[in-house]
C-alpha positions in Angstrom: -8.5 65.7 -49.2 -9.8 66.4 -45.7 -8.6 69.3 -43.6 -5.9 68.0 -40.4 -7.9 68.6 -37.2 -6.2 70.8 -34.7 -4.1 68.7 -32.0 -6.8 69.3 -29.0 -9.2 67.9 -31.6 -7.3 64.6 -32.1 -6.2 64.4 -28.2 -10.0 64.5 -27.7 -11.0 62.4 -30.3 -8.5 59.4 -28.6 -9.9 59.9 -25.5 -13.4 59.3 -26.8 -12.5 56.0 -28.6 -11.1 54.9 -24.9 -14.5 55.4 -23.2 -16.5 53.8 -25.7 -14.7 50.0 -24.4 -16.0 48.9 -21.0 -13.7 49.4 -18.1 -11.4 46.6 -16.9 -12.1 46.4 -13.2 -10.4 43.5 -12.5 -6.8 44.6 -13.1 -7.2 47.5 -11.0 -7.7 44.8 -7.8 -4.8 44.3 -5.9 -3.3 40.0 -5.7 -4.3 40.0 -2.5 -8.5 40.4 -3.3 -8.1 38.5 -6.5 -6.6 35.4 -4.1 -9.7 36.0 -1.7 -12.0 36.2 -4.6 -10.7 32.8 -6.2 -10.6 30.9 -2.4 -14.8 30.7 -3.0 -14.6 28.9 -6.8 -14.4 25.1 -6.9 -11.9 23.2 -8.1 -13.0 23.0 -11.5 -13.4 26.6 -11.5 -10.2 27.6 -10.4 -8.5 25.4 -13.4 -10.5 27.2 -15.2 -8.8 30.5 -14.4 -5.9 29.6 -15.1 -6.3 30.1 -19.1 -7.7 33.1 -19.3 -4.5 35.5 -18.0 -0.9 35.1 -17.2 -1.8 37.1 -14.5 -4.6 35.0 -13.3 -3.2 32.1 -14.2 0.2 32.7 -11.8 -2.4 33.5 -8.8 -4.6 30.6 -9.5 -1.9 28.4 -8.8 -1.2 29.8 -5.5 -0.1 27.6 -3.1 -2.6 28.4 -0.2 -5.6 28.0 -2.7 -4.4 24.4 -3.1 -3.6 23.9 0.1 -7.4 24.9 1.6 -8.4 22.8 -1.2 -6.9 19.9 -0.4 -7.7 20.1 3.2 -11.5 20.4 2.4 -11.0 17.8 -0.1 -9.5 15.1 1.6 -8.6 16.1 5.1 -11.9 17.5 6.7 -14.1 14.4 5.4 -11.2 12.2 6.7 -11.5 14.0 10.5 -15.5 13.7 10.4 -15.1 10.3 9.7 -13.1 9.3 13.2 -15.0 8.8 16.1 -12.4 9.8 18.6 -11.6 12.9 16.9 -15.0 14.0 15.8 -16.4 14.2 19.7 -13.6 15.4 20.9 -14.7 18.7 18.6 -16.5 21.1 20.2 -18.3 22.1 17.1 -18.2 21.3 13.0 -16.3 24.6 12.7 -13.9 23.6 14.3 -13.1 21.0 11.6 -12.4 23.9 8.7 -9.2 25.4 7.1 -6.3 25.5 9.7 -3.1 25.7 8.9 -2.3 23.9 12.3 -0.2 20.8 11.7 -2.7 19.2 14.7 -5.8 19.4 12.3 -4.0 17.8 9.3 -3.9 14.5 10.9 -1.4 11.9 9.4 -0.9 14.3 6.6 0.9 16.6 8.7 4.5 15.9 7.3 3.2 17.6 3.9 2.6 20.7 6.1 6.3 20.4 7.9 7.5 20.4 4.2 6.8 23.9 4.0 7.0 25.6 0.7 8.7 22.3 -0.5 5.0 21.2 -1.0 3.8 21.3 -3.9 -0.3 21.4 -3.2 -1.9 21.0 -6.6 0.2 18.6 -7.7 -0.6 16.7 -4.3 -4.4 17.2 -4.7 -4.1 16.1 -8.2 -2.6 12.6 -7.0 -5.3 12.5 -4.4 -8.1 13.4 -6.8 -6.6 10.3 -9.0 -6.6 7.9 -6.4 -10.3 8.4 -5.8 -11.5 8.5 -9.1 -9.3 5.6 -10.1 -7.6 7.0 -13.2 -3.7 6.2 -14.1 -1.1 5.5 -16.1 -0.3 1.9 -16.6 3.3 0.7 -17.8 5.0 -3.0 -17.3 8.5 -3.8 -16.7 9.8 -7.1 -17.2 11.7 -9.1 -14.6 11.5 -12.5 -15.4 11.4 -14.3 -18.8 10.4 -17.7 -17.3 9.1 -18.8 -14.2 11.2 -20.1 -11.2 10.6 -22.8 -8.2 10.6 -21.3 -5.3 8.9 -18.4 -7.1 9.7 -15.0 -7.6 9.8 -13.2 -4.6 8.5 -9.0 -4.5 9.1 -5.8 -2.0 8.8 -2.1 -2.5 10.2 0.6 -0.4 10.3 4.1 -1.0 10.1 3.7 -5.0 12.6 0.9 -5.3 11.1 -2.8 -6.3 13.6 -5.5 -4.8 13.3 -8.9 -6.1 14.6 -12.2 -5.9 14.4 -15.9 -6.7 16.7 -18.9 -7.6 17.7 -18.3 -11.1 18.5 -14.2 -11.6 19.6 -13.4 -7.6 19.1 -10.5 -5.9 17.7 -7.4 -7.8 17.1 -3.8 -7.2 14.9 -2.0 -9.7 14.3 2.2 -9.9 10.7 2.8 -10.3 9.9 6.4 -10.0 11.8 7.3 -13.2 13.3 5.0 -15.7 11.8 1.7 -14.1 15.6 0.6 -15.1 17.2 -2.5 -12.7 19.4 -0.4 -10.4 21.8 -3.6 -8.8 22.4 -7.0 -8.9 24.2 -9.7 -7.1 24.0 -13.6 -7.1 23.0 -15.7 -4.0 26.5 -18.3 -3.9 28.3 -17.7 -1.3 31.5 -19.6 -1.2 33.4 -20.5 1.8 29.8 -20.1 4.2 28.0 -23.1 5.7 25.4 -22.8 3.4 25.0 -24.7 -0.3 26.5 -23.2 -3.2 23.0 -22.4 -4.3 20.7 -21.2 -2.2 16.3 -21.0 -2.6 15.1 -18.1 -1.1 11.2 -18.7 0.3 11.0 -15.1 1.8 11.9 -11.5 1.8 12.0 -8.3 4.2 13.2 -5.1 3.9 13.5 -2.9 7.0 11.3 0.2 7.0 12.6 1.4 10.1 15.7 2.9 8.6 16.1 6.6 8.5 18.5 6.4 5.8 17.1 6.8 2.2 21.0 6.3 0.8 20.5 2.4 2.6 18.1 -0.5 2.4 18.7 -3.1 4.7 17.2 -6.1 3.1 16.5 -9.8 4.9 15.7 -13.3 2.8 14.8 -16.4 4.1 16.0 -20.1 2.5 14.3 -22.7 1.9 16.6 -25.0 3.7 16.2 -22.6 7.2 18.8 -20.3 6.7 18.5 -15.8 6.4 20.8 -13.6 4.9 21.3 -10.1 5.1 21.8 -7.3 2.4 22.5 -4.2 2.5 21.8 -2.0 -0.8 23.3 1.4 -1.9 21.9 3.8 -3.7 24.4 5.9 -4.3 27.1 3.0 -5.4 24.4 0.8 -7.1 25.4 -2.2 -5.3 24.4 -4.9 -2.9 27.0 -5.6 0.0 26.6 -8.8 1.8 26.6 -8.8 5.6 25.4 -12.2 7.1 24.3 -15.3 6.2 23.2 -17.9 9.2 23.5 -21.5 9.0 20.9 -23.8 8.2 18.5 -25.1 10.3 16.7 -28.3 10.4 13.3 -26.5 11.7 12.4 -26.3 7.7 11.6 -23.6 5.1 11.9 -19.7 6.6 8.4 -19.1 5.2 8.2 -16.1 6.5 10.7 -13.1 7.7 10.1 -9.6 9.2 13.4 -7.5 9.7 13.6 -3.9 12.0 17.3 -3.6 12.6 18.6 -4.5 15.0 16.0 -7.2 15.1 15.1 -10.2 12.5 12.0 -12.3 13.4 11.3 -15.5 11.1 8.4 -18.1 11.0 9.6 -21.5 9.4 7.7 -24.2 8.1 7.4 -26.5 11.3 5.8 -23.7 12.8 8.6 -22.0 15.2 8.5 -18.2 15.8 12.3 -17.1 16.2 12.8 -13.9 17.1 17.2 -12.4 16.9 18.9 -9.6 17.8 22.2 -8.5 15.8 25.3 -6.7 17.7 25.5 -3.6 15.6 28.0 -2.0 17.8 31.3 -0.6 16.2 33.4 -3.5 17.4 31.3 -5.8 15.9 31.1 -4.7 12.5 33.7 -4.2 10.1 33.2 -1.2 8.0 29.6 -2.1 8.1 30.0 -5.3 6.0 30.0 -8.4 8.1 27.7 -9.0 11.1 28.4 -11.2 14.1 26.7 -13.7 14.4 22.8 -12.5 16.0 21.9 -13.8 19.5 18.3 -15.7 20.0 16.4 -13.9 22.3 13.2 -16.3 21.7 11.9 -19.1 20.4 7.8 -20.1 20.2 6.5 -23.6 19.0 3.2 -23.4 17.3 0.1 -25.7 16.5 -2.2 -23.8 15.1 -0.3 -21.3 12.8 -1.4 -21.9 9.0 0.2 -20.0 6.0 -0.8 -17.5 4.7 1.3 -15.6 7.3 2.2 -11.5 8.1 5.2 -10.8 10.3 5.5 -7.2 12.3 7.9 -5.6 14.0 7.1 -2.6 16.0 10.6 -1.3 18.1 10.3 1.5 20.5 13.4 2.8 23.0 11.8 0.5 26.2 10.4 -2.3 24.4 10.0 -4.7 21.2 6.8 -5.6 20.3 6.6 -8.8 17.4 3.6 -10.0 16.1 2.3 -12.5 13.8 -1.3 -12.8 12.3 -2.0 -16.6 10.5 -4.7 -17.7 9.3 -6.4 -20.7 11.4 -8.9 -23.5 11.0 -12.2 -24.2 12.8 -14.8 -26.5 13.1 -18.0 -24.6 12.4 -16.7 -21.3 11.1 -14.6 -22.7 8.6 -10.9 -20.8 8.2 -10.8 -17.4 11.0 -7.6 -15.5 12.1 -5.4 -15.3 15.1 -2.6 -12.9 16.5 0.0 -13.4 18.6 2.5 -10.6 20.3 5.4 -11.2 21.7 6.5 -8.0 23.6 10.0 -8.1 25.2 12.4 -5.4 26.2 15.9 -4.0 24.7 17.9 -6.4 26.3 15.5 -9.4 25.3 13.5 -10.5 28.5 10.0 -12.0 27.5 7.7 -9.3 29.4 4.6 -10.8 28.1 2.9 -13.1 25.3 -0.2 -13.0 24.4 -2.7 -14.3 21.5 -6.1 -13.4 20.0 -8.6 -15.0 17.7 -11.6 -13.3 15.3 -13.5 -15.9 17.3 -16.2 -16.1 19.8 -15.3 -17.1 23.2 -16.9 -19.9 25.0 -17.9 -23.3 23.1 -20.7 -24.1 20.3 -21.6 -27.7 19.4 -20.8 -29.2 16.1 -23.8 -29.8 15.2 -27.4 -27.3 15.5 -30.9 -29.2 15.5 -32.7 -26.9 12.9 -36.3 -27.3 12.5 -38.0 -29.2 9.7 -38.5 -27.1 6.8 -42.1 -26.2 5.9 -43.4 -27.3 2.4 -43.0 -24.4 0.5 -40.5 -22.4 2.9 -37.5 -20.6 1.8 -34.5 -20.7 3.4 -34.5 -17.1 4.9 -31.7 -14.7 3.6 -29.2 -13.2 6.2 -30.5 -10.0 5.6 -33.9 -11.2 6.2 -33.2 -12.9 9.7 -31.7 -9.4 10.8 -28.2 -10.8 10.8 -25.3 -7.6 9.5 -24.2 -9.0 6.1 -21.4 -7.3 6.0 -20.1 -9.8 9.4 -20.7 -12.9 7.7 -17.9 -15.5 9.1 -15.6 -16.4 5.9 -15.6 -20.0 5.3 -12.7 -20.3 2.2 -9.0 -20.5 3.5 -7.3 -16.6 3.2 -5.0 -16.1 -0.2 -2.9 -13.6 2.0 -3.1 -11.6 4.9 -1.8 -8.0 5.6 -1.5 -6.6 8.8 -0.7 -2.8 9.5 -1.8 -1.6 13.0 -4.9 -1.7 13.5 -6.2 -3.3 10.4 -6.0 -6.8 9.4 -7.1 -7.3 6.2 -7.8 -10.7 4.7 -8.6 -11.9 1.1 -10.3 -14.9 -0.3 -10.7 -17.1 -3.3 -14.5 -16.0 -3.0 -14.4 -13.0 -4.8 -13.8 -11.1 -1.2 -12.3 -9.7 1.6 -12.2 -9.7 5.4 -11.7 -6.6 7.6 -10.7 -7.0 11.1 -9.7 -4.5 13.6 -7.0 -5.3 16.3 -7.1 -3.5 19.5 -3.6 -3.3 21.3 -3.0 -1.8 24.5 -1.8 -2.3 27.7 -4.0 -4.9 29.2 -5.8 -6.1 26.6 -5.3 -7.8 22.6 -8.2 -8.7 21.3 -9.5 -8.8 17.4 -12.9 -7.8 16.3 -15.9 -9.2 14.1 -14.7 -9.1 10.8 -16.8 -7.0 8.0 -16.9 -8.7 4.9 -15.8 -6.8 1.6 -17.2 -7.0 -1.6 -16.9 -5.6 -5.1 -14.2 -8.2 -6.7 -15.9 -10.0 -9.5 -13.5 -13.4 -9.1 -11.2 -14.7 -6.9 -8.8 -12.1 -5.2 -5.2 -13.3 -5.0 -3.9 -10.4 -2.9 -4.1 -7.7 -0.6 -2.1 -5.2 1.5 -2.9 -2.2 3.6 -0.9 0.5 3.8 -1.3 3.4 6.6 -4.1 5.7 6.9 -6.4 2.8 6.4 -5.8 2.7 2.3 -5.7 -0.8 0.9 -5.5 -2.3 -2.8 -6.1 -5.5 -3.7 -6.3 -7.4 -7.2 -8.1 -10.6 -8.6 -6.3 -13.3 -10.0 -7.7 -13.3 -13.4 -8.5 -10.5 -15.4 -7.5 -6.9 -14.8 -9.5 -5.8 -11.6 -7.5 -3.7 -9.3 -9.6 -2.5 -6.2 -8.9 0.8 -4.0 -10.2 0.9 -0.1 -10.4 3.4 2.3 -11.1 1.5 5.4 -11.3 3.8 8.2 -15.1 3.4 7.8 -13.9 0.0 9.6 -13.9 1.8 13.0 -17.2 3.3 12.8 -20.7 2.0 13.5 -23.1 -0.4 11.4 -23.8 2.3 8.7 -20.0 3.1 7.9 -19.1 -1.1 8.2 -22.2 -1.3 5.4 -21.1 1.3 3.7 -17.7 -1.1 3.3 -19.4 -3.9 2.4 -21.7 -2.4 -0.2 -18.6 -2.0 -2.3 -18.6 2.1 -1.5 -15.6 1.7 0.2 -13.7 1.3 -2.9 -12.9 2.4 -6.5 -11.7 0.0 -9.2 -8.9 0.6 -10.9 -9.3 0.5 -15.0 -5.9 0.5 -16.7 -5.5 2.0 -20.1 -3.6 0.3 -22.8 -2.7 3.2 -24.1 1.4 2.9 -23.6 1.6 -1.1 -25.0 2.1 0.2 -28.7 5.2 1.8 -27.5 6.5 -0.8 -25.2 6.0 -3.2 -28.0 8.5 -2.1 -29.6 11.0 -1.8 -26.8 14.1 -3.8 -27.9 14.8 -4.5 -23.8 12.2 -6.5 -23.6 12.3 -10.2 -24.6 10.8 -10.9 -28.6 8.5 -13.1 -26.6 6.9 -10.7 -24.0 7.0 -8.1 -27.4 5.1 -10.3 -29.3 2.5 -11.2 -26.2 1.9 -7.2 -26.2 1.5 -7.2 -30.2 -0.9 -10.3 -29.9 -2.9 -8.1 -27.1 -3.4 -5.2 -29.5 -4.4 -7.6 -32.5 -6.8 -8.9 -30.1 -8.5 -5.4 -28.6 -8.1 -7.1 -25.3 -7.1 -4.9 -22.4 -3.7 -4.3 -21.3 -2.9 -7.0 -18.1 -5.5 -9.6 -19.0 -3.3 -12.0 -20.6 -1.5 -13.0 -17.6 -2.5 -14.1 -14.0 -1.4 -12.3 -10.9 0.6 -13.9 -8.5 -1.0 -12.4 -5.2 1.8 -9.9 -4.3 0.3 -6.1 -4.6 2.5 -3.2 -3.0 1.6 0.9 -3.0 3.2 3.9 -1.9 1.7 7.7 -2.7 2.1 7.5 -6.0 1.9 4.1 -7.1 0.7 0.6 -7.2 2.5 -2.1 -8.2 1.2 -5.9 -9.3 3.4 -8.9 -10.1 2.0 -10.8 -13.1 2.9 -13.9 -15.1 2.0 -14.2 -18.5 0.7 -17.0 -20.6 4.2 -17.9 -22.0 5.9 -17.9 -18.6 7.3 -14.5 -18.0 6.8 -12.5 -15.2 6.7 -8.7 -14.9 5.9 -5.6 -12.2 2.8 -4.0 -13.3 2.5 -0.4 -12.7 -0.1 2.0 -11.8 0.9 5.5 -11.8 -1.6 8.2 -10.3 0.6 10.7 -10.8 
């Protein structure tokens, strides 16, 4: 047995073994020069880092590293990318990391959030939005189809819906996707039938109050109601119903409390204002009837139609884009504003068209072909191709200040900008869009210049970023090359489970079975209906299936 070696000799001994490992210089760094060391990694990088420590993986995840992130990201490219704003800059540096709510553009309320902003979880949603990639999931609302048909709107994660046969719904969609209210549309003792057709619906995205939705419909026999839902209470109050009117289907409605603009089918613009004083409204239930403040007859207003309603404290500014037909040019679009003040004195009306001014003859002697000749391409005679005039009748029409976007049964779009100021209205050249592979059904655009639209067969879903619209002729080809956008690819990954949900209807779970059996992908067995809606998290497509029911497709990009 060996001899025990003196304490020194064992102290010393331990403190050889030490040295023999390699020093660990990067816990002896303080948080703050670890945080400066990680603000150089990329993204990729930095997720990286978060496996390899608790202690590294707490500072990865630090807010400001997200935050610069994200503003590089998305923000920065965004700025370069507006004329206005890029020549006002003295310099590209001046378009870097600032935490001044000025450079964040319309991104600025995440910065006012403060520390209620959680920045990778943001930049993750961006990052999903441009690469396409969700979560897809499908809520029924309707197990057969109904005439009028079913009618869509979303607002701050809540779906309303309506039509005929189930009334007036309210659905939850950013948790359970579980119907939140419902109330039927018979309203006894009113001037109006028993049973009521609604043709439109509104909801009013002016209100500050996330507790209330004020919700318009219009009837197909030229009456409008108003809703108001609760949140809290999970109910629908009613507050007014007008009486009908022999001017024909409301065919389409627009509603910014106090003020309800409608569109009906003999083409009169109607635009009302309702007393919401506190003598005229009885616990907030029941509305006096509104007062007319205008009335517009129109000839050359064609569906499909988009109703605005833009209120500010000295004026009221209404417009409505239509589609319109031409001789030479096929189908083009028009815009009209009707800009009165508070009390409801016309100040001014005026109209524009995506046509040329001035006259052109129906008819253009061409030349006599050549033996031999070929017709010569657009691109060939010099001519832009992405401002080709549309010829096919619009399948919707979206208007959000300053875009006005326009889809076709031709497998594309139309992008026009609207220029609104003092003295002049006036609509640009559209840019044609392309990348849909069969006819798209619908389209809206949203703010910031994002847009989605989807086909009506098949599962194509289509995400734009049209503030390239604005730019010159590279950033208005770069649109109509198709690099404008990212398609959406849904995964049929969550069907198996909602197969077997016992809510659904044995028919709709046997359609999902049959999809599975079949290896088809998850959405293609039905046909969308033209109504597409977003917010930041989500898009949402109405869809009827093959036996007749109709449900809310859901992208989440969360």
């Amino acid at each position: 047995m060996p001899k025990r070696p003196p304490d020194r000799d064992i102290e010393h001994h331990c403190v050889k073994r030490v040295c023999r490992h390699p020093r660990d210089r990067l816990s002896t760094l303080s948080d703050e020069l670890i945080l400066r060391t990680l603000s150089y990694l990329p993204v990729s990088e930095l997720i990286v880092c978060e496996r390899l420590s608790h202690r590294l993986s707490g500072l990865a995840k630090d807010s400001q590293l997200w935050k610069s992130a994200y503003y590089n990201q998305f923000v920065r490219p965004r700025a370069s990318r507006i004329p206005g704003l890029r020549d006002r800059e003295p310099s590209a540096r001046s378009l870097i990391y600032s935490s001044k709510i000025s450079k964040w553009l319309e991104d600025d309320h995440l910065v006012k959030r403060g520390r209620a902003t959680n920045w990778k979880r943001q930049y993750k949603l961006r990052h999903n939005w441009s690469r396409g990639s969700c979560k897809v999931s499908e809520t029924q609302v309707a197990e057969r189809p109904s005439v009028p048909p079913l009618l869509v709107q979303l607002y701050e994660g809540i779906v309303v819906t309506v039509n005929s046969v189930d009334g007036l719904r309210a659905w939850q969609m950013k948790s359970d996707h579980k119907q939140l209210a419902r109330t039927d549309l018979n309203f006894s003792g009113s001037l109006c039938e028993n049973s009521l057709d609604p043709s439109s619906l509104a909801i009013d995205s002016s209100n500050s109050d996330s507790e209330t939705i004020a919700i318009a419909l219009g009837f197909t026999n030229g009456s409008f109601s108003i809703y108001q839902l609760s949140v809290k209470t999970r109910s629908f109050v009613h507050n007014y119903t007008h009486v009908p009117s022999s001017n024909g289907t409301v065919s389409a409605i627009s509603y910014a409390s106090p003020y309800l603009l409608t569109m009906t089918e003999s083409q009169l613009l109607s635009l009302y204002r309702f007393d919401l004083t506190a003598d005229n409204i009885s616990g907030h239930k029941t509305f006096a009837p509104p007062i007319l403040l205008s009335s517009l007859k129109s000839h050359t207003a064609w569906p499909p139609l988009c109703l605005t309603i833009r209120a500010s404290s000295s004026s009221i500014l209404a417009s409505i884009a239509y589609s319109m037909p031409t001789y030479l040019a096929g189908w083009s679009v028009g815009l009209q504003e009707l800009r009165l003040t508070s009390q409801g004195s016309i100040l001014e009306s005026r109209l524009a068209s995506a046509l040329e001014q001035g006259f052109a003859p129906l008819s253009t002697p061409q030349p006599p072909p050549s033996t031999g000749s070929r017709t010569p391409s657009p691109r060939r005679r010099g001519v832009d191709p992405g401002v080709l005039a549309p010829s096919t009748k619009p399948t919707s029409l979206s208007y959000n200040h300053p875009y006005l976007l326009a889809a076709h049964p031709d497998n594309t779009l139309t992008l026009y900008m609207v220029t609104s100021s003092a003295r002049d209205l006036s609509i640009g050249i559209g840019n044609r869009l392309w990348g849909h592979t069969s006819s798209v059904s619908g389209a809206y655009v949203g703010d910031r210049g994002k847009a989605v639209s989807v086909s009506a067969q098949g599962n194509e879903l289509r995400v734009w970023e049209l503030e390239g619209g604005i730019s010159p002729v590279g950033s208005r080809r770069r649109i109509a090359a198709g690099a404008a956008s990212v398609q959406v690819r849904p995964d049929n990954r969550d069907i198996e489970n909602q197969a077997l949900d016992h809510n659904l209807s044995e028919n709709t779970r046997h359609a999902m079975r049959m999809e599975l059996s079949s290896g088809s992908s998850f959405g293609e067995a039905g046909t969308k209906k033209g109504w597409v809606a977003f917010d930041e998290e989500k898009v949402m497509v109405l869809e009827e299936k093959i036996q007749g029911s109709q449900s809310l497709v859901v992208y989440d990009f969360t």
